[in-house]
PyMOL Python script that loads the backbone (N, CA, C, O; Angstrom):
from pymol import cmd

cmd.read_pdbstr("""\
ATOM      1  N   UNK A   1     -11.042  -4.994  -7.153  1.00  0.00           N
ATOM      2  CA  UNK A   1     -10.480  -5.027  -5.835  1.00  0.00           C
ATOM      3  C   UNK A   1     -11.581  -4.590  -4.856  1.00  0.00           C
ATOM      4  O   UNK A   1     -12.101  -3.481  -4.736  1.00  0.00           O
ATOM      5  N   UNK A   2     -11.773  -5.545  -4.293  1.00  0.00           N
ATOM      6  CA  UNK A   2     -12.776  -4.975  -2.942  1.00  0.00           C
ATOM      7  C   UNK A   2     -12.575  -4.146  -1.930  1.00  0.00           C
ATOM      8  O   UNK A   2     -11.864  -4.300  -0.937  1.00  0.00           O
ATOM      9  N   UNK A   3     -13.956  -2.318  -2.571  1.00  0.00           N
ATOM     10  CA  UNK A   3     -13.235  -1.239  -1.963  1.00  0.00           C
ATOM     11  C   UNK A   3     -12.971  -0.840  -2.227  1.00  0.00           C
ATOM     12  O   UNK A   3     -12.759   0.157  -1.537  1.00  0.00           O
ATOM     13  N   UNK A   4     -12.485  -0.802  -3.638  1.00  0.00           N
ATOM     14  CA  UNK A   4     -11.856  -0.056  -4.090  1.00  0.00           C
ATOM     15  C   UNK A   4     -11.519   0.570  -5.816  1.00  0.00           C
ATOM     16  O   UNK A   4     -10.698   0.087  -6.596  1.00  0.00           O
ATOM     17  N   UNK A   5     -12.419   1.744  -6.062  1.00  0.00           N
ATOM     18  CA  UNK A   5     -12.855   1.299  -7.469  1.00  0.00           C
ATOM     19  C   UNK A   5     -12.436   2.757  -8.500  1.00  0.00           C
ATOM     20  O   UNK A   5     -12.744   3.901  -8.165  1.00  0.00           O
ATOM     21  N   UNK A   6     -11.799   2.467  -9.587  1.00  0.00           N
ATOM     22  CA  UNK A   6     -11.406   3.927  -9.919  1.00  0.00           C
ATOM     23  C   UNK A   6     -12.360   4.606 -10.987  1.00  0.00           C
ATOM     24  O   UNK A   6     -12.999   3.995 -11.843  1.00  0.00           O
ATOM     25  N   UNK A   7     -12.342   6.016 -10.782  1.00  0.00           N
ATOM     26  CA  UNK A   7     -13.278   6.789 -11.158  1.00  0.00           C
ATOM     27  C   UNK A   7     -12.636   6.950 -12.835  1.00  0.00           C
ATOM     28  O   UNK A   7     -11.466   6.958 -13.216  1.00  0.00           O
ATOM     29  N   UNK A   8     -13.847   7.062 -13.568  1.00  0.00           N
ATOM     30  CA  UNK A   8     -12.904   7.112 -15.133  1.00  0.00           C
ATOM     31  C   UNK A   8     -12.525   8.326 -15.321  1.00  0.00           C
ATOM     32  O   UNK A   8     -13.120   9.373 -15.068  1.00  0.00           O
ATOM     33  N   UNK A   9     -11.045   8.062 -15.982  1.00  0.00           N
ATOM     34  CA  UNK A   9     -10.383   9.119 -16.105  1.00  0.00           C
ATOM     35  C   UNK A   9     -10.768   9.870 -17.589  1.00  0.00           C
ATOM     36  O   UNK A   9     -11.292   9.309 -18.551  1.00  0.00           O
ATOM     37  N   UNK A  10     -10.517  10.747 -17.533  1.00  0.00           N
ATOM     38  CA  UNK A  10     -10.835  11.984 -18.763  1.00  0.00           C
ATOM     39  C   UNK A  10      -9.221  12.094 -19.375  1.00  0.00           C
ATOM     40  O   UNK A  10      -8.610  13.134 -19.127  1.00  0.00           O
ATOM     41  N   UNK A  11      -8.711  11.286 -19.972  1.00  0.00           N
ATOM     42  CA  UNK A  11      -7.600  11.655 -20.600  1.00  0.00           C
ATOM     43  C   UNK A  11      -5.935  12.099 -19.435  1.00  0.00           C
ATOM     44  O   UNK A  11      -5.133  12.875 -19.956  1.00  0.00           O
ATOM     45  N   UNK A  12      -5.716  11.746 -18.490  1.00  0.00           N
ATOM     46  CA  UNK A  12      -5.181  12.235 -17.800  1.00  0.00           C
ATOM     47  C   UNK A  12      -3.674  11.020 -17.292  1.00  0.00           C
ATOM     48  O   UNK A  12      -3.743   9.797 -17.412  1.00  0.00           O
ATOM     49  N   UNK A  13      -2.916  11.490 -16.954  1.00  0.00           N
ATOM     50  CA  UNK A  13      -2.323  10.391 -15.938  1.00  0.00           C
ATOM     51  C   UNK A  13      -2.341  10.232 -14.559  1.00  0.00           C
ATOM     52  O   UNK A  13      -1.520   9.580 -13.913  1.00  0.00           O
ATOM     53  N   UNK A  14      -3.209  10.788 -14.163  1.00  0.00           N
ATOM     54  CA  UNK A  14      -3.598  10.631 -12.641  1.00  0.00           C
ATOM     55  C   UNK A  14      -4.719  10.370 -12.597  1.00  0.00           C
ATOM     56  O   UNK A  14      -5.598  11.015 -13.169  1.00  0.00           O
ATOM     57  N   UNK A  15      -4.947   9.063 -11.692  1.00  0.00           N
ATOM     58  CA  UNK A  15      -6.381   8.320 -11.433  1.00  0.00           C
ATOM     59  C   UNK A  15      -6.876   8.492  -9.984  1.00  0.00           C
ATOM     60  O   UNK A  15      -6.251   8.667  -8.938  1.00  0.00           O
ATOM     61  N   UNK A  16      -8.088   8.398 -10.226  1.00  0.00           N
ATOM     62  CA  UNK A  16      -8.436   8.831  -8.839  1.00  0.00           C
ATOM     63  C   UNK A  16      -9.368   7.601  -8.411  1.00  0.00           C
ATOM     64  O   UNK A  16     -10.228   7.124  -9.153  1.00  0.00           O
ATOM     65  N   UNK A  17      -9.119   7.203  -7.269  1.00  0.00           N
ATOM     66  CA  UNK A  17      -9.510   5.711  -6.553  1.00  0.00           C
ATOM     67  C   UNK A  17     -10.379   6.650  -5.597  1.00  0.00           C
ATOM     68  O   UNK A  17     -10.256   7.746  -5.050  1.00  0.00           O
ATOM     69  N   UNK A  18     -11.736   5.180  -5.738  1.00  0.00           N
ATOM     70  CA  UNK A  18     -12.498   5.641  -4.726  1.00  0.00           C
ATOM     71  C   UNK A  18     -12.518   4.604  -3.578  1.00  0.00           C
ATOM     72  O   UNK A  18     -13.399   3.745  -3.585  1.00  0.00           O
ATOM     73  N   UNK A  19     -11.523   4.641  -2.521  1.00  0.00           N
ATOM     74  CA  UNK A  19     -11.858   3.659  -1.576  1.00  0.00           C
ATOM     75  C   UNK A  19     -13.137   3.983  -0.480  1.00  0.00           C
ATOM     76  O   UNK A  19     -13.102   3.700   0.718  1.00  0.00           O
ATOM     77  N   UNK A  20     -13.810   4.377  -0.901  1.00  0.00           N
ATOM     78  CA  UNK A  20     -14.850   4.079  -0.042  1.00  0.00           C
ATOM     79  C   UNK A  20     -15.254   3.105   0.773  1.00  0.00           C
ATOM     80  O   UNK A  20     -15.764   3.467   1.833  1.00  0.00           O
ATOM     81  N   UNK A  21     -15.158   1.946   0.554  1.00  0.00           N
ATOM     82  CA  UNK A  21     -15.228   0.913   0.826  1.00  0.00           C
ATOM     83  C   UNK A  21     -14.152  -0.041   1.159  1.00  0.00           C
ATOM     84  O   UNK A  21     -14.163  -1.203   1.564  1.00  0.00           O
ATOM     85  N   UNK A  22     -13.143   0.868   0.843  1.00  0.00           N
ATOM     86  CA  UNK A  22     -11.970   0.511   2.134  1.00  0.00           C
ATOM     87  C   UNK A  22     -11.887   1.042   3.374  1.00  0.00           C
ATOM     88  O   UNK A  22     -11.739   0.450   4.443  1.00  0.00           O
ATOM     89  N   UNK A  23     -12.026   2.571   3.090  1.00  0.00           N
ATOM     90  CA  UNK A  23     -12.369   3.448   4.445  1.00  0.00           C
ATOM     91  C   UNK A  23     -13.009   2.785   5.006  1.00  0.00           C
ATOM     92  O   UNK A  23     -12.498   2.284   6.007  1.00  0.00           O
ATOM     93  N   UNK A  24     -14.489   2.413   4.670  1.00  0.00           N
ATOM     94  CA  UNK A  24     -15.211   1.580   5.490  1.00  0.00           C
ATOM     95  C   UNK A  24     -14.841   0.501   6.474  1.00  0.00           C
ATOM     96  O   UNK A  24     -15.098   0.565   7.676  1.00  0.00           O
ATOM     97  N   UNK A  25     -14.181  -0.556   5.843  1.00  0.00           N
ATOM     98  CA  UNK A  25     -13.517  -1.693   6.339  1.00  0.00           C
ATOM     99  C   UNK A  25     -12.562  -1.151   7.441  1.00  0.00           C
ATOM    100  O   UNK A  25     -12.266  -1.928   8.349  1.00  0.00           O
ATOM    101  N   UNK A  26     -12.010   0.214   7.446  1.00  0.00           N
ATOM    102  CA  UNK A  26     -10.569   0.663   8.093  1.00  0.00           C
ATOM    103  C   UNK A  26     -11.248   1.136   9.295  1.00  0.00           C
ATOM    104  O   UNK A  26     -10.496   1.744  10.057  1.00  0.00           O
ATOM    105  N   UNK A  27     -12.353   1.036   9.644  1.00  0.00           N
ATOM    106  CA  UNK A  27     -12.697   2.091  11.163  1.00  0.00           C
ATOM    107  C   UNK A  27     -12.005   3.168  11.221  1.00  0.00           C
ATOM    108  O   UNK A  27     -11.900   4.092  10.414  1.00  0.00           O
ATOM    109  N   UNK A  28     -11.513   2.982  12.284  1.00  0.00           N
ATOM    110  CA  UNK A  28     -10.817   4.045  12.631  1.00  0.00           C
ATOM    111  C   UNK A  28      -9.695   4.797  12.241  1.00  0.00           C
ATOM    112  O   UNK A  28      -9.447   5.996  12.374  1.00  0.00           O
ATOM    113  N   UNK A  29      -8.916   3.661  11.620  1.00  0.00           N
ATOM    114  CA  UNK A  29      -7.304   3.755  11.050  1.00  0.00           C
ATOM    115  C   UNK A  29      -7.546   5.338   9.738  1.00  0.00           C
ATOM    116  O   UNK A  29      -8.619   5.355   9.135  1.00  0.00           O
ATOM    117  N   UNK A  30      -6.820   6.154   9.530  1.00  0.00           N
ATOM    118  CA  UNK A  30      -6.834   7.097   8.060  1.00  0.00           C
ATOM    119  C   UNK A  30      -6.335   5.846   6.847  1.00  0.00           C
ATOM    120  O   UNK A  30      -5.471   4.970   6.791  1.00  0.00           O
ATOM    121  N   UNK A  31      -7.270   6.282   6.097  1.00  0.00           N
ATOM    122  CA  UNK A  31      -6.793   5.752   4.869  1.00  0.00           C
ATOM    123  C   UNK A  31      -5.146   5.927   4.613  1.00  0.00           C
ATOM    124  O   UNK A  31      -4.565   4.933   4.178  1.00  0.00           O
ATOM    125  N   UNK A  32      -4.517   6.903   4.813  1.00  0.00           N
ATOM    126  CA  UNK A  32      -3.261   7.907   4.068  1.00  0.00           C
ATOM    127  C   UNK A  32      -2.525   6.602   5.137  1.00  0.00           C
ATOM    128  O   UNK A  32      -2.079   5.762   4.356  1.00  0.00           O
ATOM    129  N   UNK A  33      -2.252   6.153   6.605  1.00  0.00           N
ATOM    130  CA  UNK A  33      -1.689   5.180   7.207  1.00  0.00           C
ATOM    131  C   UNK A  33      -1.796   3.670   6.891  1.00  0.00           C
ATOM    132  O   UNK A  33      -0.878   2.930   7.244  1.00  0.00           O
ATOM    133  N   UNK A  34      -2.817   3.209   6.277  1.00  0.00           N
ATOM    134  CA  UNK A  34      -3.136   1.794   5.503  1.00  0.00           C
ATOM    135  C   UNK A  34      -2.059   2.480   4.151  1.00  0.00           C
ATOM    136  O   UNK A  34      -0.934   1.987   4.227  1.00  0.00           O
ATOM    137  N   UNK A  35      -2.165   3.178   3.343  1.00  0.00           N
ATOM    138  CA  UNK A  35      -1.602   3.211   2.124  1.00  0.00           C
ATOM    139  C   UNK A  35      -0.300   3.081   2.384  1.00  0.00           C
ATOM    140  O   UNK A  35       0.309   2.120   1.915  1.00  0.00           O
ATOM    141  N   UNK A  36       0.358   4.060   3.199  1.00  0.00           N
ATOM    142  CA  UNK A  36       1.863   3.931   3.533  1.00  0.00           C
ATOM    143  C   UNK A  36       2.187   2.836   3.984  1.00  0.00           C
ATOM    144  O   UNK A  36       3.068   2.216   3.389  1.00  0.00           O
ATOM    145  N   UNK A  37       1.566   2.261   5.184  1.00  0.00           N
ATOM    146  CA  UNK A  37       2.182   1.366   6.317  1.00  0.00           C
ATOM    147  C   UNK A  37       1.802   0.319   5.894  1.00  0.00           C
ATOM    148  O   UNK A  37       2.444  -0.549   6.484  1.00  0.00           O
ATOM    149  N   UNK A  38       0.904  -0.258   4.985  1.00  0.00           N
ATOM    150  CA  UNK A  38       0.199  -1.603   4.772  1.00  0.00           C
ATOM    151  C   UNK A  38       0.366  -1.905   3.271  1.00  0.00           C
ATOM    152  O   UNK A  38       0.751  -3.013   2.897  1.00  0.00           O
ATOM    153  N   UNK A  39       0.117  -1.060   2.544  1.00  0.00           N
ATOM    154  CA  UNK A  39       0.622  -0.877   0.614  1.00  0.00           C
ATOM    155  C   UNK A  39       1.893  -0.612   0.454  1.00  0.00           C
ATOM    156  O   UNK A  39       2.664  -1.079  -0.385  1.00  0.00           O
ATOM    157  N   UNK A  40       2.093   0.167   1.302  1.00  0.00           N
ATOM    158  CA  UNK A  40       3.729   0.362   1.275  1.00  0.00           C
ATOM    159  C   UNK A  40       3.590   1.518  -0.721  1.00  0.00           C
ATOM    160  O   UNK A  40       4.225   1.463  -1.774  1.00  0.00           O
ATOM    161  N   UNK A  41       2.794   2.089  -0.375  1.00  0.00           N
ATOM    162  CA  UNK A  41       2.290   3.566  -1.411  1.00  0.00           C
ATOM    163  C   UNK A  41       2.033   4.415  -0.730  1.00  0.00           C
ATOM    164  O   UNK A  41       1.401   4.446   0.326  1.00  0.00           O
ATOM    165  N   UNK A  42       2.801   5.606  -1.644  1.00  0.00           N
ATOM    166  CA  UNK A  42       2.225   6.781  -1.233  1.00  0.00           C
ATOM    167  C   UNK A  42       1.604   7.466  -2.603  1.00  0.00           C
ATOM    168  O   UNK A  42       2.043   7.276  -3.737  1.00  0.00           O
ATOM    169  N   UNK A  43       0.457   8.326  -2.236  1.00  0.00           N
ATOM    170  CA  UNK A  43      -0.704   8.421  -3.350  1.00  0.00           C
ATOM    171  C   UNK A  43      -0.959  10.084  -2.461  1.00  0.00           C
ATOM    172  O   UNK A  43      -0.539  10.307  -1.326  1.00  0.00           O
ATOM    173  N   UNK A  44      -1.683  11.014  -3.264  1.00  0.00           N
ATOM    174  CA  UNK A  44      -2.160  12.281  -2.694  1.00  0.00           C
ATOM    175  C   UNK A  44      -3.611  11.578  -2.073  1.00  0.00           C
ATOM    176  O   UNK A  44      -4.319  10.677  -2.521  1.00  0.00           O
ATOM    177  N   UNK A  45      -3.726  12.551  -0.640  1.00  0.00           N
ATOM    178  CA  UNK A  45      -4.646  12.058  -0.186  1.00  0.00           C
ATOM    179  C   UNK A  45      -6.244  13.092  -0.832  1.00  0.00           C
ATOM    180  O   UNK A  45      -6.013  14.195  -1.326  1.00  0.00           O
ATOM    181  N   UNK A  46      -7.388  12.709  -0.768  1.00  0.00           N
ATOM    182  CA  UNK A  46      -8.297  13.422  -2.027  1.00  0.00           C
ATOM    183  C   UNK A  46      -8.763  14.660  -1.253  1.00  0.00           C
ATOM    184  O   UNK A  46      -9.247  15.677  -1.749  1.00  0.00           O
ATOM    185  N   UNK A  47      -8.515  14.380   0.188  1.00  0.00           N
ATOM    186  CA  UNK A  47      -8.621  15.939   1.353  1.00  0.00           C
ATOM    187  C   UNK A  47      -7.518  16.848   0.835  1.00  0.00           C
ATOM    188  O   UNK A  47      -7.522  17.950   1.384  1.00  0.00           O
ATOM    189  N   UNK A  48      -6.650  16.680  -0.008  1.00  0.00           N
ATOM    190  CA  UNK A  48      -5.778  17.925  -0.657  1.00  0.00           C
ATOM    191  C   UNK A  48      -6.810  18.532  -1.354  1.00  0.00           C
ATOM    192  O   UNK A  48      -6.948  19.730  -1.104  1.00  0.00           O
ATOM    193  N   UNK A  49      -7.406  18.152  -1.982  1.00  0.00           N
ATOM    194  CA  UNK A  49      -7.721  18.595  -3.339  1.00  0.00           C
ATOM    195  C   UNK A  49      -9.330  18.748  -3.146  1.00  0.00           C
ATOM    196  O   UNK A  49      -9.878  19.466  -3.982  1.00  0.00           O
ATOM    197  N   UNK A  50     -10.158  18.157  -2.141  1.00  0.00           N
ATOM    198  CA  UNK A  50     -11.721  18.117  -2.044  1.00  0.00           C
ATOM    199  C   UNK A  50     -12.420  17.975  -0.820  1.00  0.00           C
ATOM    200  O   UNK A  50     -13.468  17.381  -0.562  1.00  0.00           O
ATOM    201  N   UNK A  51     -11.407  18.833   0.102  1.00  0.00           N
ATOM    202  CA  UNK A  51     -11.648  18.927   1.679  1.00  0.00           C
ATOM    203  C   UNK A  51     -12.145  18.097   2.074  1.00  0.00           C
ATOM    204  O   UNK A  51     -11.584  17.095   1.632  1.00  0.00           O
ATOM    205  N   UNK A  52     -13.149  17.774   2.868  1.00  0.00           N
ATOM    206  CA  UNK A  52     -13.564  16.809   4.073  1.00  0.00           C
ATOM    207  C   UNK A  52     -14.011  15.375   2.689  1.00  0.00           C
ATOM    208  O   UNK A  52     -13.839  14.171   2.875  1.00  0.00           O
ATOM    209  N   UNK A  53     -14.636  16.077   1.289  1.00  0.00           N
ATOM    210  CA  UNK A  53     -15.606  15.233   0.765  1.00  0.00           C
ATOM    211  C   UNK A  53     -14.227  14.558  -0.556  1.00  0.00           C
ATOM    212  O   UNK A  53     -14.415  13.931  -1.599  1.00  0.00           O
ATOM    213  N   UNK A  54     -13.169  14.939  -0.040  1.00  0.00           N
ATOM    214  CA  UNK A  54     -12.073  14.225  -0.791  1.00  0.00           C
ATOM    215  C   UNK A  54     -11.843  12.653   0.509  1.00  0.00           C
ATOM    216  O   UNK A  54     -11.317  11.732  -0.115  1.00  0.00           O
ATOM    217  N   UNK A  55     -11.938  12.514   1.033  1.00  0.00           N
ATOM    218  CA  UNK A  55     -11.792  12.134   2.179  1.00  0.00           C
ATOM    219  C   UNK A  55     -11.813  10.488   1.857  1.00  0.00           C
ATOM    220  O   UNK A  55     -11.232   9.797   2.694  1.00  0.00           O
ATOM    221  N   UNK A  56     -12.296   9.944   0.963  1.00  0.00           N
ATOM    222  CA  UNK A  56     -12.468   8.889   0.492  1.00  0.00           C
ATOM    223  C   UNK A  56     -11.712   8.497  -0.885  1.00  0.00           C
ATOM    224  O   UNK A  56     -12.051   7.783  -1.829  1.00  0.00           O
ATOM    225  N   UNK A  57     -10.588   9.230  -0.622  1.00  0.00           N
ATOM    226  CA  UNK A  57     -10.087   9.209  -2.559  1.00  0.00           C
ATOM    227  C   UNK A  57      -8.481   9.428  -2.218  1.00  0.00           C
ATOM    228  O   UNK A  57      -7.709  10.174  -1.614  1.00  0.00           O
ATOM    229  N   UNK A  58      -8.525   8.467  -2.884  1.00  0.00           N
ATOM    230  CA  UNK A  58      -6.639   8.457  -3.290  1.00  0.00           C
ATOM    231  C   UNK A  58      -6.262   8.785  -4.421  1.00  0.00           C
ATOM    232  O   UNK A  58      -6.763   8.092  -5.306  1.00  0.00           O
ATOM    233  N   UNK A  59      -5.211   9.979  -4.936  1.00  0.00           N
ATOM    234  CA  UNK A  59      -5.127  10.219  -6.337  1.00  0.00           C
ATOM    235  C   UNK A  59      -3.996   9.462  -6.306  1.00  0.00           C
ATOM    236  O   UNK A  59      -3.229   9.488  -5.344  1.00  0.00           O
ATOM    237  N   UNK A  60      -3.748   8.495  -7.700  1.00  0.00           N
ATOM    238  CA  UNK A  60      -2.384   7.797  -7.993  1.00  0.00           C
ATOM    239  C   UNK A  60      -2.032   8.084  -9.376  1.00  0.00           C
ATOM    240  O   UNK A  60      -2.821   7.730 -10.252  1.00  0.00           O
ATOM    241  N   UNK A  61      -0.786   8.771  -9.735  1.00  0.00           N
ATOM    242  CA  UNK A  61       0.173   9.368 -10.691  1.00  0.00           C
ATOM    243  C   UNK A  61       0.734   7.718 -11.582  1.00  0.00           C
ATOM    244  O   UNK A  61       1.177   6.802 -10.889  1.00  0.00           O
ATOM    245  N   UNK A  62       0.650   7.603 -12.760  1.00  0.00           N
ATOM    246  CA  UNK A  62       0.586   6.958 -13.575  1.00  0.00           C
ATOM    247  C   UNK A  62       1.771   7.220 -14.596  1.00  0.00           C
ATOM    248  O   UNK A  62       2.317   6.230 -15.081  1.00  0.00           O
ATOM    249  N   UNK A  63       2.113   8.215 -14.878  1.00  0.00           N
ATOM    250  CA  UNK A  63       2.685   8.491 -15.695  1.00  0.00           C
ATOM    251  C   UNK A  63       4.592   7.940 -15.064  1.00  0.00           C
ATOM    252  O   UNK A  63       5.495   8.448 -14.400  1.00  0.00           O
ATOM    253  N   UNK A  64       4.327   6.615 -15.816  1.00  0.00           N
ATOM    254  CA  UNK A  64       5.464   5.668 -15.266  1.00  0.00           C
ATOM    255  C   UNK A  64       5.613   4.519 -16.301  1.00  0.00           C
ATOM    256  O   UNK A  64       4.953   4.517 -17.339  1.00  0.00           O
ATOM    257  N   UNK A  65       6.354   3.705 -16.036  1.00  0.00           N
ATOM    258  CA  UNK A  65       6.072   2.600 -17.060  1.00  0.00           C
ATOM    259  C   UNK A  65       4.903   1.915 -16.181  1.00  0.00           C
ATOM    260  O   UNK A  65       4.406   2.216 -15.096  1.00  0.00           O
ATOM    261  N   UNK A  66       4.663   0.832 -17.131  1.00  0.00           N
ATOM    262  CA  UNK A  66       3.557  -0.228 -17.262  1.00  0.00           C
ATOM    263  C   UNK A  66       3.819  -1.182 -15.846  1.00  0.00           C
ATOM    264  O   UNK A  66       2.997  -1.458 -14.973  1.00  0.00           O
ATOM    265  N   UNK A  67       4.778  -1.446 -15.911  1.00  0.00           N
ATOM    266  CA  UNK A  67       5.596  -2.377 -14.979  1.00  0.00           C
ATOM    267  C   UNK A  67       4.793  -2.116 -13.409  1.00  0.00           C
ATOM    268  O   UNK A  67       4.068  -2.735 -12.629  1.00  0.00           O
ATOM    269  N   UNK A  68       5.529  -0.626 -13.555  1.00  0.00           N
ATOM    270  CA  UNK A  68       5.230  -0.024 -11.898  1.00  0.00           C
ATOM    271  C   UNK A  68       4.199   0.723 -11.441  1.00  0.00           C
ATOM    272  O   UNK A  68       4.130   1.243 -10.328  1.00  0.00           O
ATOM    273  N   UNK A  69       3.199   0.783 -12.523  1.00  0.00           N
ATOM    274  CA  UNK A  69       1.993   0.630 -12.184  1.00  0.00           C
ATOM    275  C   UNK A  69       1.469  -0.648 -11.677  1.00  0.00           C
ATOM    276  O   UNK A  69       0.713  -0.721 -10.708  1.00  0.00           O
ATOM    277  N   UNK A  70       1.948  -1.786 -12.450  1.00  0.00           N
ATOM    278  CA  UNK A  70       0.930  -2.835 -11.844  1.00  0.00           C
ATOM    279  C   UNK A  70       1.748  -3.605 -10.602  1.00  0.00           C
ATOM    280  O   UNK A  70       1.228  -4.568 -10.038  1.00  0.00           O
ATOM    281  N   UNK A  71       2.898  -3.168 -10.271  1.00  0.00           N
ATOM    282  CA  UNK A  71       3.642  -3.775  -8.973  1.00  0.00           C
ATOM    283  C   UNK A  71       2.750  -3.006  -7.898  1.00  0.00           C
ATOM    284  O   UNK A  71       2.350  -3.586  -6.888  1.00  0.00           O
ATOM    285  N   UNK A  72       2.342  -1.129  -8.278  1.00  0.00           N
ATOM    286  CA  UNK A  72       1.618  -0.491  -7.085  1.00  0.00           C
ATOM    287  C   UNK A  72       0.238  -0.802  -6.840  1.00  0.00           C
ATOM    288  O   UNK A  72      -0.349  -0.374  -5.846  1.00  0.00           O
ATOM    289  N   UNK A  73      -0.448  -1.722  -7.936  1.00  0.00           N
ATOM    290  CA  UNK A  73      -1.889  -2.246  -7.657  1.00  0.00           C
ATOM    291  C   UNK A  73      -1.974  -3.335  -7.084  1.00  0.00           C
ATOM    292  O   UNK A  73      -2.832  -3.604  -6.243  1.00  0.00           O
ATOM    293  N   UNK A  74      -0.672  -4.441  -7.662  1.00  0.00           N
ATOM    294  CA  UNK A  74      -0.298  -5.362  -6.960  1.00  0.00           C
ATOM    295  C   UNK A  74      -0.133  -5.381  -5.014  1.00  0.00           C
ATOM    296  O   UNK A  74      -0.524  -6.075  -4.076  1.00  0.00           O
ATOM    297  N   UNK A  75       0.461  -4.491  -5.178  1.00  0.00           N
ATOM    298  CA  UNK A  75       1.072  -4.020  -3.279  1.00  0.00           C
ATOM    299  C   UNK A  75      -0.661  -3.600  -2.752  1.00  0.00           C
ATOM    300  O   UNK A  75      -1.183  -4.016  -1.717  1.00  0.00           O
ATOM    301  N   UNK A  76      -1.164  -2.896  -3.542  1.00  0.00           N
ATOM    302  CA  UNK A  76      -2.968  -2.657  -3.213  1.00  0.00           C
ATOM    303  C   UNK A  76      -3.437  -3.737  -2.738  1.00  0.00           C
ATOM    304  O   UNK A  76      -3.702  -3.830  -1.540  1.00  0.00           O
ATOM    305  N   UNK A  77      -3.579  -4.524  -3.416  1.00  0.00           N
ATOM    306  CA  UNK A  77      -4.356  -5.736  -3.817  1.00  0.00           C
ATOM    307  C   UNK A  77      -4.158  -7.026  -2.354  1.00  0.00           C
ATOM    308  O   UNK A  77      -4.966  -7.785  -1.820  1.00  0.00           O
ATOM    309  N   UNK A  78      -2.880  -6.792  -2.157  1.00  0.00           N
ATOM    310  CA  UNK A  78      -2.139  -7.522  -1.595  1.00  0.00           C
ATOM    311  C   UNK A  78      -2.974  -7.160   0.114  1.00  0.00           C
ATOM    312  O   UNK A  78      -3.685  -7.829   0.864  1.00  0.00           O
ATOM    313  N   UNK A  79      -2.449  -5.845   0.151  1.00  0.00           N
ATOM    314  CA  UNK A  79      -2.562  -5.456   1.474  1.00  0.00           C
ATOM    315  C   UNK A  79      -4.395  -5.371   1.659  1.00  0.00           C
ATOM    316  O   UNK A  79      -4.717  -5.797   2.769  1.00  0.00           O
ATOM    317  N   UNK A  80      -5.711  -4.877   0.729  1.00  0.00           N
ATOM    318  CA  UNK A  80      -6.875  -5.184   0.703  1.00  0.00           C
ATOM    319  C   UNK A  80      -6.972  -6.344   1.284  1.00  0.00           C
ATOM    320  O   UNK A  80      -7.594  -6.516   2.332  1.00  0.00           O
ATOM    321  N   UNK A  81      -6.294  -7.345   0.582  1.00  0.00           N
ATOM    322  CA  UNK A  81      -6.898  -8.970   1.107  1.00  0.00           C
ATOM    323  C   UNK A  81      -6.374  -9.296   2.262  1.00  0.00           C
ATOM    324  O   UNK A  81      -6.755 -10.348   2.775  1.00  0.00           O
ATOM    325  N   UNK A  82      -5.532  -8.602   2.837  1.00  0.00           N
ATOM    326  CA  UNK A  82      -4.744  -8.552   4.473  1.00  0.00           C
ATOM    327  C   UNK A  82      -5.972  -8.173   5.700  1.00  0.00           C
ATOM    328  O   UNK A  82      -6.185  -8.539   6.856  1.00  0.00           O
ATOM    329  N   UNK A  83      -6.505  -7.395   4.896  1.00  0.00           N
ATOM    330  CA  UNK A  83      -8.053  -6.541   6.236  1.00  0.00           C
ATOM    331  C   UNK A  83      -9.081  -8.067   6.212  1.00  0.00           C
ATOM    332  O   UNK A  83     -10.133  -8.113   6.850  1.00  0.00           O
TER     333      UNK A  83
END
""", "prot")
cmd.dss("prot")
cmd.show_as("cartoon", "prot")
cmd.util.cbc("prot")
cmd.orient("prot")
């Protein structure tokens, strides 16, 4: 997905996305308002967890079925190719 690339996980069910390169594309807009208003997801934003230098990171919770994981990458995917 262009923009958007996940960091490997260590055994976990929470993945951590590096949109960097969505931020980029977003100017001005917060990432955390594209995710809600445009993905129609909500994900922890990575400024919880890694102050200013979380700032580029969406954590997304996994521990779900199979299904609704790939409907929420799907809704990603969707709204990426919208910018």
């Amino acid at each position: 997905m262009p923009g958007v690339s996940l960091v490997e996980p260590q055994g976990t069910y929470l993945m951590w996305l590096d949109c960097a390169g969505l931020v980029h594309r977003l100017g001005d807009r917060p990432l955390d308002d594209f995710m809600v208003n445009e993905a129609r997801l909500w994900m922890n934003a990575g400024t919880k967890f890694g102050g200013a230098q979380g700032g580029n990171f969406e954590r997304m919770n996994i521990a779900t079925q199979r299904a609704t994981v790939n409907e929420a990458l799907a809704r990603l995917a969707r709204a990426v190719d919208r910018l």
